[in-house]
C-alpha positions as CSV (number, residue, x, y, z in Angstrom):
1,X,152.4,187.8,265.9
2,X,151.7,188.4,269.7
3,X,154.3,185.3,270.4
4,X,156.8,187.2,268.6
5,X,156.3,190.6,270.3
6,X,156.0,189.0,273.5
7,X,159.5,187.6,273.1
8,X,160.9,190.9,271.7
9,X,159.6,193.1,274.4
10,X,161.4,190.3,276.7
11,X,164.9,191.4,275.7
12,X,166.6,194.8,277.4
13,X,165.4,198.1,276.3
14,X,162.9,197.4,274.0
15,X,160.3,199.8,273.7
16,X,157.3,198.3,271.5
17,X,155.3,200.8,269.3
18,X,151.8,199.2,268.2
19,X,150.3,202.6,266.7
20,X,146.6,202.3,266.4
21,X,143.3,204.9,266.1
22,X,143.4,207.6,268.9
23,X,147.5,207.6,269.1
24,X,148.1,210.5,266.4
25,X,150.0,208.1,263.8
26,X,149.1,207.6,260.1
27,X,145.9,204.5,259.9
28,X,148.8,203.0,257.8
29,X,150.5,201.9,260.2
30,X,147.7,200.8,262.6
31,X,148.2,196.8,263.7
32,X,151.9,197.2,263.0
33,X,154.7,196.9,265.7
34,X,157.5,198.7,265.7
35,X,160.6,197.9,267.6
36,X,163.4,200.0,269.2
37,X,166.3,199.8,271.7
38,X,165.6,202.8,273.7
39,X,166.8,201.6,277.4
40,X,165.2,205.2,278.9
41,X,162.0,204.2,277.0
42,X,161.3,207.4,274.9
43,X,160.4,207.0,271.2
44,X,163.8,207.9,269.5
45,X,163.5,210.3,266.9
46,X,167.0,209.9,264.8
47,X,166.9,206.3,264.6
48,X,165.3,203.2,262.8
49,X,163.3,200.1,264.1
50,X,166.0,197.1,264.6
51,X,162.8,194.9,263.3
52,X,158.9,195.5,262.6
53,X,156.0,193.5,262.2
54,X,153.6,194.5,259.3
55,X,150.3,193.1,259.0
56,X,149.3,194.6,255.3
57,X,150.9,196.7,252.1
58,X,152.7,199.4,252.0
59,X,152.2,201.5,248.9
60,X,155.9,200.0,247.0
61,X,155.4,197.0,249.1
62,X,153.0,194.6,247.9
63,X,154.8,191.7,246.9
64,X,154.7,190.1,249.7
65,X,150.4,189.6,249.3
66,X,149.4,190.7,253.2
67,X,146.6,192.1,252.4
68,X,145.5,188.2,252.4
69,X,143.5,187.0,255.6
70,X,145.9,186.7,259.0
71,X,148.9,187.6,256.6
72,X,152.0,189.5,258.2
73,X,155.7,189.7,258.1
74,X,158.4,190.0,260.2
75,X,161.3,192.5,259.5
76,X,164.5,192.5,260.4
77,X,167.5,195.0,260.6
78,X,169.9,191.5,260.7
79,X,173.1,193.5,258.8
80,X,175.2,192.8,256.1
81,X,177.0,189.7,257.9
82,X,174.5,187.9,258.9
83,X,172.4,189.0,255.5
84,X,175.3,187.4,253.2
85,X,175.6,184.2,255.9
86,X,171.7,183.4,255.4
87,X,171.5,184.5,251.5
88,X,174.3,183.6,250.2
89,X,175.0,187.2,248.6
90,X,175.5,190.7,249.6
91,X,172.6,192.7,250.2
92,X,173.1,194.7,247.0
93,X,174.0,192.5,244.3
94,X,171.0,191.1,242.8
95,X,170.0,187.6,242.6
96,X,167.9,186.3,240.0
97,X,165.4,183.4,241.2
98,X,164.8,184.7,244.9
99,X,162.3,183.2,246.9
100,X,158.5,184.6,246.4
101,X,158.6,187.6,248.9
102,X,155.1,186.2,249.5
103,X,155.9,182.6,250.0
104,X,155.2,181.5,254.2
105,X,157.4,180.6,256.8
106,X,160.5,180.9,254.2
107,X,163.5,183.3,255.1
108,X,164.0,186.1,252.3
109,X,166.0,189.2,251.6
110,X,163.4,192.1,252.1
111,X,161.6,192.9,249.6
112,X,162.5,196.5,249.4
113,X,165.1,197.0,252.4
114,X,166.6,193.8,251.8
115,X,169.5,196.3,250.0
116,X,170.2,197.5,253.3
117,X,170.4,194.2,255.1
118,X,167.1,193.3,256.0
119,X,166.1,190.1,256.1
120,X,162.3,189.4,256.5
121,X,159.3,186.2,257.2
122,X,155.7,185.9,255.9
123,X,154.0,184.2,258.5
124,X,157.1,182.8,260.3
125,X,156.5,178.4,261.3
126,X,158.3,175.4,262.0
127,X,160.8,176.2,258.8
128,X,161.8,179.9,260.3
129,X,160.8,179.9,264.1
130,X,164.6,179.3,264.9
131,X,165.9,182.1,262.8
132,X,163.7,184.2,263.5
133,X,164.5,184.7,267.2
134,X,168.2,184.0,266.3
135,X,168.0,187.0,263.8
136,X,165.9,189.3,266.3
137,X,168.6,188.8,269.3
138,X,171.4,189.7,266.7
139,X,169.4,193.3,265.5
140,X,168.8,193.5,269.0
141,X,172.4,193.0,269.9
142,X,173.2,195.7,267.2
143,X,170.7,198.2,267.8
144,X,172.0,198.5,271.3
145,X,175.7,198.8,270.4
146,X,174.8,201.5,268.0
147,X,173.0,203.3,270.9
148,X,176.1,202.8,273.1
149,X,178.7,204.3,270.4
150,X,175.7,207.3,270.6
151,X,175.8,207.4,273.8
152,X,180.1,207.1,274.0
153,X,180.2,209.5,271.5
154,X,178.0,212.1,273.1
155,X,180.1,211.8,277.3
């Protein structure tokens, strides 16, 4: 987990939230990491993560098991291109015989997002290493051209 935010917060404009006691966030999120473009560094306030890391269940999120010991997964914002390229299908037609959302180091449409184009890793390895930094420079890459049309938009 700390390899992986070590190499997100090494690409442009990242800002990094790790929300933990003390910080005023929910105790949900505690021990997550959540990761924005935001070039001037200020939390933004009208838009999503381009990836997360989440280290235990959300309530409607519990296929994936991580409440087991040193479980976590990686989220991705990868869009509908590159979610179609690594799936095989769009993000919203369903596909019978999916991958165990809980299953290690295996690439898998997001358990609940994965209708928008989010990809997502359990305990990323050898089999997803690759993709996984591939797939976090892409959301990257598309997180800050949404923030420049923002930006275009607002001159």
């Amino acid at each position: 987990m700390d390899e992986i935010i070590a190499f997100v917060d090494g690409l442009d404009g990242v800002l990094t939230l790790r929300p933990g006691p003390g910080d005023g966030t929910p105790e949900l999120a505690w021990g997550d990491a959540f990761f924005y473009y935001s070039p001037d560094g200020t939390v933004p306030t009208t838009v999503q993560p381009f990836a997360t890391i989440v280290t235990k269940d959300y309530p409607g999120d519990e296929t994936s098991r991580l409440n087991r010991p040193d479980a976590f997964r990686v989220n991705i914002a990868a869009g509908r291109d590159e979610f179609v390229r690594r799936t095989g299908h769009a993000p919203r037609e369903p596909v019978a015989g999916d991958a165990d959302p809980g299953t290690p180091d295996t690439l898998i449409a997001h358990p609940v997002y994965g209708s928008l184009g989010w990809l997502a890793v359990v305990n990323p390895g050898p089999n997803t290493d690759a993709a996984v930094h591939d797939l976090l420079r892409l959301a990257h890459d598309l997180a800050r051209k949404r923030h420049q049309r923002r930006d275009d938009r607002t001159r």
